[in-house]
C-alpha positions as CSV (number, residue, x, y, z in Angstrom):
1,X,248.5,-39.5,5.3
2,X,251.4,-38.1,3.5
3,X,251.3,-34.8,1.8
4,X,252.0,-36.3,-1.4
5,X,248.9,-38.8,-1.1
6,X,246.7,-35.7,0.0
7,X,247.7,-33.7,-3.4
8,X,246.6,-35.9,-5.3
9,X,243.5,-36.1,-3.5
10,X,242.6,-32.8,-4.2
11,X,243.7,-33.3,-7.6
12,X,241.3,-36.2,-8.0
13,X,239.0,-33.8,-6.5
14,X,239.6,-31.2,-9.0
15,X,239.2,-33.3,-11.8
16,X,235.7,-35.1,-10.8
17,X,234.3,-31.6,-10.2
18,X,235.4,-30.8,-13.9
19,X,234.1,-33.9,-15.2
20,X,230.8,-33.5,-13.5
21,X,230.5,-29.3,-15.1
22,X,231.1,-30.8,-18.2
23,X,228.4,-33.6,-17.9
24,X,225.6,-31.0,-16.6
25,X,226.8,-28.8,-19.8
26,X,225.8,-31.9,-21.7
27,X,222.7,-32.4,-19.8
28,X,221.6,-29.1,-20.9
29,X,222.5,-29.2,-24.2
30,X,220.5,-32.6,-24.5
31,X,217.5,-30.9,-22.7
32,X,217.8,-28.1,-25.2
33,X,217.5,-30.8,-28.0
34,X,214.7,-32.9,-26.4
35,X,212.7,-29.9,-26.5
36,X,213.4,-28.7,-30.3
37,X,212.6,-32.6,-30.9
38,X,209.3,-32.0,-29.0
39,X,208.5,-29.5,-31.0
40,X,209.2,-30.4,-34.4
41,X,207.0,-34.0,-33.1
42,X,204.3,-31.9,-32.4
43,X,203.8,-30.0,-35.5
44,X,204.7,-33.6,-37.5
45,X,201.8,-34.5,-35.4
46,X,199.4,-31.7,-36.8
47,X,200.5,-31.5,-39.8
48,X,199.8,-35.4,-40.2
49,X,196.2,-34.7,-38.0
50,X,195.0,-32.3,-40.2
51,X,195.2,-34.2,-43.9
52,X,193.9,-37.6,-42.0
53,X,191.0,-39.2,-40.1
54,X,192.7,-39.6,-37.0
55,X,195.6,-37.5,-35.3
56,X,199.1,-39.1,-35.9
57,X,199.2,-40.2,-32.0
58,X,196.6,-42.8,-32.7
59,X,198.3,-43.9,-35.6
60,X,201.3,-44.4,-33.9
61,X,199.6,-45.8,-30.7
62,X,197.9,-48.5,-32.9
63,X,201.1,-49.0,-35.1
64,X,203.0,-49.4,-31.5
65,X,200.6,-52.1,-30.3
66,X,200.5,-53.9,-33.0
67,X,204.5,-53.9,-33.1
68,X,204.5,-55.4,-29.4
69,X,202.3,-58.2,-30.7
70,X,203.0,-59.0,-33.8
71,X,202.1,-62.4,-33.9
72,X,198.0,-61.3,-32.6
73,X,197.1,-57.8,-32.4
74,X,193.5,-58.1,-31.2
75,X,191.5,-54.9,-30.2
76,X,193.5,-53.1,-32.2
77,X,192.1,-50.3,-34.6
78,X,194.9,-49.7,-37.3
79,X,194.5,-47.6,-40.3
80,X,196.6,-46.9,-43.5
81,X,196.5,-44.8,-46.4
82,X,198.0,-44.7,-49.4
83,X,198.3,-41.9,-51.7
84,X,199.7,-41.0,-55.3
85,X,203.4,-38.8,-56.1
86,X,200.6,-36.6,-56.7
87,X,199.0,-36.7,-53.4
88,X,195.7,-38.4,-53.9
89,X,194.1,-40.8,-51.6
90,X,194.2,-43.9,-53.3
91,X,193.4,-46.4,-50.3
92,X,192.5,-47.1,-46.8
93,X,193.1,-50.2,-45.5
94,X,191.4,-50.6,-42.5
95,X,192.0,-53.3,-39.6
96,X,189.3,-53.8,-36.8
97,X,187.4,-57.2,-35.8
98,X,190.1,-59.6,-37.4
99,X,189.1,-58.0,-40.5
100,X,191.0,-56.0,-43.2
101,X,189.0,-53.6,-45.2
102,X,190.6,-51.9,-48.1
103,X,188.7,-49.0,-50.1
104,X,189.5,-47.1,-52.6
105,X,187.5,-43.6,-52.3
106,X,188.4,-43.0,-56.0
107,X,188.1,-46.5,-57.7
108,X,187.7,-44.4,-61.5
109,X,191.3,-43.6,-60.5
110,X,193.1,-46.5,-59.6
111,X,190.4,-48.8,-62.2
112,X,190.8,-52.1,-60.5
113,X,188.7,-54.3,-62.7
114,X,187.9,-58.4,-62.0
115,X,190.8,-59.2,-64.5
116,X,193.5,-56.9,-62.6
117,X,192.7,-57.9,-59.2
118,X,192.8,-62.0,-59.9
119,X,195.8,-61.4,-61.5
120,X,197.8,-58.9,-59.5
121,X,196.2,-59.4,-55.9
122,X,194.4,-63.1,-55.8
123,X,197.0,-65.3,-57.1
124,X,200.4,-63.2,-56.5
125,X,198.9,-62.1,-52.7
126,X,195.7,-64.4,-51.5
127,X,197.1,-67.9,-52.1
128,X,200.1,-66.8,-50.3
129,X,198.4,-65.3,-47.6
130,X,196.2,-68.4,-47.2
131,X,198.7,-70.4,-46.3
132,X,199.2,-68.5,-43.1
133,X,195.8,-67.4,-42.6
134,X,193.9,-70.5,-43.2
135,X,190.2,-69.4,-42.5
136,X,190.9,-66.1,-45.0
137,X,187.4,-65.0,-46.3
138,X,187.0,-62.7,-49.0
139,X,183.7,-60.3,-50.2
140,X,183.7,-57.5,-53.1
141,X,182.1,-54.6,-54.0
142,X,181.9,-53.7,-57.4
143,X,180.9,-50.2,-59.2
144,X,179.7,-49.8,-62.4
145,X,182.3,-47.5,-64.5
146,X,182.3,-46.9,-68.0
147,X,180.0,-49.6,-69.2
148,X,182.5,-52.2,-66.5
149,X,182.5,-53.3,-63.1
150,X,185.9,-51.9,-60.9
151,X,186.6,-53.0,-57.2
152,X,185.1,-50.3,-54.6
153,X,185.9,-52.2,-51.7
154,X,188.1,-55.8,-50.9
155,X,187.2,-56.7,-47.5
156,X,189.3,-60.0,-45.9
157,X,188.3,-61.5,-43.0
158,X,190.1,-63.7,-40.3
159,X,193.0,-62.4,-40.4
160,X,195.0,-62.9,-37.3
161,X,198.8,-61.5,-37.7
162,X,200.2,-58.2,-38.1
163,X,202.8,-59.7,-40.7
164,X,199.6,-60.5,-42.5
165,X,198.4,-57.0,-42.7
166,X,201.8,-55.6,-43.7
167,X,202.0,-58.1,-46.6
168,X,198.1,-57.0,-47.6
169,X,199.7,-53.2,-47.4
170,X,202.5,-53.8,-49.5
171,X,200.7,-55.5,-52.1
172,X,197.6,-53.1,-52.2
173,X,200.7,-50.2,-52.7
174,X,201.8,-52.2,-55.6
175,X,198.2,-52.8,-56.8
176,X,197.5,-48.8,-57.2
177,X,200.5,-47.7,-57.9
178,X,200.7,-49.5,-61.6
């Protein structure tokens, strides 16, 4: 080899070993942010465990699954809330068993009464949904509020598709949130 080829050798050398100080500088810096990340996760993660029924890991676990089959999520336990600007539980929608349960805790405050929910939820939400989910069943429970009947609970079962339950979530928002 000539002299000439061997500088530039050692130049090519030099430079690689440069390159490779600055990637394990990187490295560390990304290390240093993956734990910050970790830790702002994990008190996200209490913080969301301590106002809720289950820790935020289960949440996300069953949100997760459900993601990775969307078409069918069977077995899955998934759980929602929905709360007011003002912070108070409004509803739980519940999915286990092919079966979506929503319940309002406080039905005085979100006053869903027979009139409301055939209008704003049956025809709007229901017949839609019943085109997809064709063996959609329905039950009610009803409380006695100021001399009327409100909806307690709306309970649908058959319900196959996560799509499905994220169009029942969106419309239940819209239901208390009037």
């Amino acid at each position: 080899m000539k002299e000439n080829e061997i500088k530039k050798l050692l130049d090519l050398i030099e430079d690689l070993k440069k390159i490779i100080e600055q990637k394990k500088d990187q490295i560390n810096v990304l290390n240093e942010e993956i734990v910050l990340l970790t830790k702002n996760s994990d008190k996200l993660n209490l913080l969301i465990s301590t106002g809720s029924f289950k820790t935020a890991a289960s949440l996300l676990d069953a949100e997760t699954a459900a993601f990775k089959s969307k078409s069918s999520f069977n077995n899955v336990d998934y759980t929602k809330k929905i709360f007011s600007k003002s912070e108070e539980l409004l509803s739980v929608i519940k999915f286990e068993n092919d079966t979506i349960s929503i319940r309002f805790p406080s039905p005085e405050i979100v006053k869903i009464t027979e009139e409301k929910y055939i209008n704003e939820f049956v025809k709007p939400v229901l017949l839609e949904l019943k085109k997809k989910e064709e063996k959609l069943g329905t039950h009610l429970t009803r409380k006695k509020y100021e001399n009327h009947e409100i909806i307690e609970i709306i309970s649908l079962q058959n319900v196959k598709s996560y799509e499905s339950f994220e169009f029942i979530t969106k419309a239940v928002e819209k239901l208390t949130n009037k």
